[in-house]
C-alpha positions as a printed Julia matrix, in Angstrom:
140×3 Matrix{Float64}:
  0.0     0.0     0.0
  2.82    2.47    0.99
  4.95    1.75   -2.57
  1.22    2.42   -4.56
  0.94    6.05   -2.19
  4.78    6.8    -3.12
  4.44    6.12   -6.94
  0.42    8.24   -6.65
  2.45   11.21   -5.46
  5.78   10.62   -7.39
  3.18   10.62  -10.82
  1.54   14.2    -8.81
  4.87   16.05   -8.43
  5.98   15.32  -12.15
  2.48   16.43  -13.47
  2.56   19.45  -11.15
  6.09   20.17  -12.83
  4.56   19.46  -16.28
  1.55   21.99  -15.89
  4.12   24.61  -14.27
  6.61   24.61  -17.56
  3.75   25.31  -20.02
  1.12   22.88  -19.95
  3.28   20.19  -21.97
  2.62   16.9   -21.42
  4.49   14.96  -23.87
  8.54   14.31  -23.75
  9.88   15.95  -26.98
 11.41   13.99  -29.79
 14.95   13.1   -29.56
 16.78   13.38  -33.24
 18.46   10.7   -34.25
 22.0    10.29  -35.38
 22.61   10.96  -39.03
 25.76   10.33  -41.35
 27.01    7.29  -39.34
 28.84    4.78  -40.89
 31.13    2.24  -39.69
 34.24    1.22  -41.88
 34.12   -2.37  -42.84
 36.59   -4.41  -40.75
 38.34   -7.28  -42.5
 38.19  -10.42  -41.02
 40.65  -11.99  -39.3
 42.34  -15.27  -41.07
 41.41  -18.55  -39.67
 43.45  -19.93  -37.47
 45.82  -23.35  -39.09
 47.96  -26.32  -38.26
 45.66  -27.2   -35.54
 47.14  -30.18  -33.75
 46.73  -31.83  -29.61
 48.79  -33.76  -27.42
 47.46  -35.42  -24.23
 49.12  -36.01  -20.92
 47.66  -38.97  -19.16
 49.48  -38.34  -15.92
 47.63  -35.01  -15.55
 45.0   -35.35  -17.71
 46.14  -32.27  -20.12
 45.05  -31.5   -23.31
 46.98  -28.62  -25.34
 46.16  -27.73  -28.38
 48.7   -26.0   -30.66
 48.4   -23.56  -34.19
 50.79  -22.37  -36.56
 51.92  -18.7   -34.76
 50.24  -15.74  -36.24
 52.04  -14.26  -39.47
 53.4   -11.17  -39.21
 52.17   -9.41  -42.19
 48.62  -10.09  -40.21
 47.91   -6.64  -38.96
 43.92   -7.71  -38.41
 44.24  -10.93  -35.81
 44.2    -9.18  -32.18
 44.04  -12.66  -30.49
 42.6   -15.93  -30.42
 39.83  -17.5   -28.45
 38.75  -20.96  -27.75
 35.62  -22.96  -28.5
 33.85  -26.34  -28.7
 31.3   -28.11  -31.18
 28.44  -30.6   -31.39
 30.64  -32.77  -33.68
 33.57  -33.51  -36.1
 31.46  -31.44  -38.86
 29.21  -27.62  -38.45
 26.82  -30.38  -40.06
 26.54  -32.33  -36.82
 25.26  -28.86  -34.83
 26.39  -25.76  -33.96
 29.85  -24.47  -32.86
 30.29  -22.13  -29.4
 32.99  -19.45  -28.91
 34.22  -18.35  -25.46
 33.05  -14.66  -25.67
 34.16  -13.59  -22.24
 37.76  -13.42  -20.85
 41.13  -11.97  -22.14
 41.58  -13.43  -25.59
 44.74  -16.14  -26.03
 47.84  -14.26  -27.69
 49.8   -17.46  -28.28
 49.49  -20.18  -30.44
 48.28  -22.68  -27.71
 45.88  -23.52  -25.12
 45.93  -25.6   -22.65
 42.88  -27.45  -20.79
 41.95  -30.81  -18.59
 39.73  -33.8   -19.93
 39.57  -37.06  -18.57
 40.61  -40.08  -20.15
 38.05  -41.73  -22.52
 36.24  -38.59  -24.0
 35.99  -36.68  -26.88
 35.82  -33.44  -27.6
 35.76  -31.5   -30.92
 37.7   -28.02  -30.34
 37.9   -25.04  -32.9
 39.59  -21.69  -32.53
 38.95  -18.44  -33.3
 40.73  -15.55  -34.45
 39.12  -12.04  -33.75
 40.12   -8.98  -35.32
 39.35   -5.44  -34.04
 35.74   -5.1   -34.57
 35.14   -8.14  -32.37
 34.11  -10.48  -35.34
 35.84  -14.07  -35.34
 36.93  -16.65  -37.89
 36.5   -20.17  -36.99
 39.56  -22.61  -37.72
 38.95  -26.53  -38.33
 37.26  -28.47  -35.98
 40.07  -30.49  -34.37
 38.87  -34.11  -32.67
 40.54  -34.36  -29.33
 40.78  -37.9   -28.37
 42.0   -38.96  -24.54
């Protein structure tokens, strides 16, 4: 009952101020932005080379690339992923979108023995936008 009185005389005071500036009772238009435009950013080349190697002992998987080339002025970094399957047919592929991006050429990551998991990574350029590499099959 108390929050209904508070928003009754909240709703009284701002038609009070309303009335007392002229009688308007409508918020005025807001212009919008004109002439924007937003260059193009070229996207960043796939990541290669993709290969894994498996520690039993610890149960580590890293996963290495081939290093970015340095003509590539458009890669800012790498981030990991997963898919559904060995193929974008078998279902849809997820990026990490959080977190610092990777700036090597590896990551590193635990799985037990006896699963599988299919692993892609991504290359982002400036603009946020990524390019998917292979889908590598992890084995342990």
């Amino acid at each position: 009952m108390r929050d209904r009185i508070r928003i009754a005389r909240r709703a009284a005071a701002v038609l009070v101020a309303l009335v007392a500036a002229g009688g308007a009772t409508t918020v005025p238009a807001v212009a919008a932005p004109s002439g924007i435009t937003r260059a193009a950013a070229a996207p960043a080349p796939a990541p290669t080379g993709l290969a894994y190697s498996y520690d039993a002992a610890t149960e580590l998987v890293t996963v290495r690339w081939d290093p970015k080339d340095p003509a590539d002025t458009v890669t800012t970094g790498y981030r990991e992923g997963g898919c559904s399957g060995p193929s974008t047919a078998d279902g849809p592929c997820f990026v990490r979108a959080s977190g610092p991006l990777l700036d090597g050429n590896s990551f590193t990551f635990r799985l037990a023995a006896g699963r599988t998991f299919h692993f892609r990574v991504y290359a982002e350029n400036a603009a946020h936008r990524t390019t998917g590499s292979a889908i590598l099959t992890v084995t342990t």
